[in-house]
N, C-alpha and C positions, 0 to 999 in steps of 0.2 A: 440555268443550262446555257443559256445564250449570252452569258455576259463575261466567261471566262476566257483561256485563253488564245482562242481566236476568235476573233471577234468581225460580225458582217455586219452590214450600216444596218437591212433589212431588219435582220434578227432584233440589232439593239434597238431599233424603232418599236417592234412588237414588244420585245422584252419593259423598255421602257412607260409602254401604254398600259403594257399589265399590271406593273407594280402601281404603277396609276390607280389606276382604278381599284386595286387592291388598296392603297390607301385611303380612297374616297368611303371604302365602305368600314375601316377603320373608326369613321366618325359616328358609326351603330353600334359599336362598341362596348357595353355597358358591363358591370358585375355590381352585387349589391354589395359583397363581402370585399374588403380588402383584397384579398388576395388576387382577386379577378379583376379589381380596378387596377393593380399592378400589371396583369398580364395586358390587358387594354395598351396600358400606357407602354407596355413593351415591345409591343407589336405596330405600335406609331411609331414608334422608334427603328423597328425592322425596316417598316416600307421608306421610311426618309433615306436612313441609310442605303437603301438599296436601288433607290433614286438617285441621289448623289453618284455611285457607284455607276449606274449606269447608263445617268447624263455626263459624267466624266471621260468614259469609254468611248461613245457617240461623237464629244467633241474634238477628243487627240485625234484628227486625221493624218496618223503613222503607226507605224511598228515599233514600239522600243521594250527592250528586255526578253523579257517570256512571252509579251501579249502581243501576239497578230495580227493587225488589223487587215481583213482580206478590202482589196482597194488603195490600200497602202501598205504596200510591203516591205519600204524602208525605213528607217530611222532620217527624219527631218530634225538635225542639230538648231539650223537657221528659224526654221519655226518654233519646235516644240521644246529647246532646251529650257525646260522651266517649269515652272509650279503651277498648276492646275488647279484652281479653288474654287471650291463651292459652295455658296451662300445666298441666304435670301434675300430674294428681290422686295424693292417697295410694295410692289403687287401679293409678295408671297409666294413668289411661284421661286424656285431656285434657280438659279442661274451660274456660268460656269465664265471663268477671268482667268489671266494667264497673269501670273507674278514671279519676277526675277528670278533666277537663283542665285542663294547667298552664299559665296563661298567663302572661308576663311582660311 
């Protein structure tokens, strides 16, 4: 609800503590049958992705496209013309880098 397209620091901070914690409990997880260790594993899958999703949102401080970020209501070229990635840290915790764009 909070991670589309406008977007407040506030919200994404909440939003982002929730999927937190939604994946902490991800690790209770269990099925005996296949099919439910599948859903397990889908649903750790959900919360990353939706972490990723919404540490990426938290750290573009601008506006560009469709998404609004309330507190920055412009498009920063100087800053933000660039790739966003998200990946894990040594620690395991994800972390969010800014890398060039490549244009050809």
């Amino acid at each position: 609800d909070h991670v589309g397209i406008i977007r407040r620091t506030a919200t994404l901070y909440r939003s982002l503590y929730a999927i937190r914690d939604l994946a902490d409990q991800t690790r209770y997880c269990r099925g005996a049958e296949p099919a439910a260790l599948v859903r397990c594993l889908e649903l750790e899958n959900l919360t990353l992705v939706a972490e990723a999703i919404a540490l990426a949102a938290l750290g573009r401080e601008e506006s560009r496209g469709t998404h609004f970020r309330e507190g920055f209501p412009t498009q920063n070229d100087i800053a933000w013309r660039c790739n966003v990635l998200v990946g894990r840290h040594e620690d395991g915790a994800l972390r969010i880098r800014k890398a060039p764009l490549v244009i050809a």
